[in-house]
Structure formats: structure tokens, C-alpha cells
N, C-alpha and C positions, 0 to 999 in steps of 0.2 A: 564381515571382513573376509577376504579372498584367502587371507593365513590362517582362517580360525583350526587348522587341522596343524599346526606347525608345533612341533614337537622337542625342537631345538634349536635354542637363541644364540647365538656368538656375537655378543659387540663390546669385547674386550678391545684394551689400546686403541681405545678413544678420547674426547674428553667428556666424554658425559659427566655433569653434574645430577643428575637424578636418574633413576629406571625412568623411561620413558611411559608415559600413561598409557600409550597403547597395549601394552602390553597384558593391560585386562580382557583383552579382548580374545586373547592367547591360549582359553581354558583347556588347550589338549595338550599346554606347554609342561616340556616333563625336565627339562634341564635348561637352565639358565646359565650363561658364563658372561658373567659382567666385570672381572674384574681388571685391574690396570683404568681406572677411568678416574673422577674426581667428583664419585658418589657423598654424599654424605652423610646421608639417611635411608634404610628399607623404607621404600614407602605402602601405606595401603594397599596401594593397585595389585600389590601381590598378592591377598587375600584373595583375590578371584581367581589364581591360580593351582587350584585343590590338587591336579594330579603333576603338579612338582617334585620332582626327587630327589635334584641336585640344583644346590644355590651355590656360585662361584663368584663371589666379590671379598675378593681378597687384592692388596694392594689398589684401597681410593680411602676415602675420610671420614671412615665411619664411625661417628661416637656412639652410636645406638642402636639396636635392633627393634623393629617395629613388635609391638605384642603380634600383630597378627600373623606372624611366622611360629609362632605355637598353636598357632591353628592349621599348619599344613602338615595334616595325617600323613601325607606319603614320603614326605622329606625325608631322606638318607642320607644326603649328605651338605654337609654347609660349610663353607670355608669363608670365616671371619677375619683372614690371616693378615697383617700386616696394614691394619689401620689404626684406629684412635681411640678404644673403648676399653675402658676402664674396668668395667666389671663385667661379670658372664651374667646376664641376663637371665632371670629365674625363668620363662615363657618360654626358653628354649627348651626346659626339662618335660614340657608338653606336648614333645616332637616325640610321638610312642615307636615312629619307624630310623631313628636318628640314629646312625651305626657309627657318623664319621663327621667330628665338628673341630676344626682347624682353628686354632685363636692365635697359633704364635704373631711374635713382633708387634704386640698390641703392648698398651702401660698397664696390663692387669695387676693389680696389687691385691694381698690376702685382704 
């Protein structure tokens, strides 16, 4: 892929329903901003994204976070803000560089 060096994503206020698959192909991607869309799932694809540091999907329809986001070592920040999930997700606690994790305006209950 011609973007395989692309380092930062912006496709917020869209309507995407999913991260788009291509985006495995992105492995030098280091900040993602997807939110404002009508995601509804982290999917896989992001696994192949090791030197990620900032996940921004805040405001779409998220009930879940994919396990494979506790496998991104360089993740520092993730903003889960203002969708649909219930509980905090233990495979986040996996994230050893995580500084900065945003969950307001979610139904979190104790």
C-alpha cells in the first residue's frame, strides 16, 4: 500500500459503521481518531496496528472492546467516551503504556 508509512488517521464525522479493514495495512499507524461515526464494534484489524498510541472513538455505538486492544503495548491513550458499554473491560488493564482512558457518557454500572 502507498500509505503503509501513514502515521495518522482522521475520519471522524462520518458514518462509518466499522473501522474500515484496510486499515491493517497501516502498521506505522500511530494515532487513530475515529470518533463521531456509528462504529459499533473494535474490530480485529486493529491487532495489526502494534505501534498505536492513541485510539479516539468516542461518540459511535460501542458495546465492546475487542480483547485485541490489550495487546497494543504502545497504547497511551483511548477514549471510549460517550457510547454503549457497560462495563470496563478487564483486557484493557493489559495496556502497560495506558496513561489516559476516557469512558464518560457510557451505562457503566458498579
Amino acid at each position: 500500500s502507498s500509505l503503509r508509512n501513514l502515521t495518522t488517521l482522521d475520519i471522524r464525522r462520518n458514518e462509518f459503521k466499522m473501522i474500515p479493514d484496510c486499515i491493517e495495512n497501516y502498521t506505522a499507524l500511530k494515532i487513530l481518531q475515529a470518533g463521531h461515526n456509528k462504529i459499533k464494534t473494535i474490530s480485529s484489524v486493529l491487532g495489526e496496528c502494534k505501534m498505536l498510541e492513541q485510539l479516539w472513538m468516542q461518540d459511535n455505538l460501542l458495546t465492546s472492546v475487542h480483547p485485541l486492544v490489550g495487546q497494543l503495548n504502545r497504547l497511551s491513550t483511548l477514549n471510549l467516551g460517550n457510547n454503549m458499554i457497560s462495563s470496563v473491560p478487564a483486557h484493557i488493564g493489559s495496556c502497560a503504556a495506558l496513561t489516559a482512558l476516557a469512558l464518560y457518557g457510557n451505562g457503566l454500572a458498579r
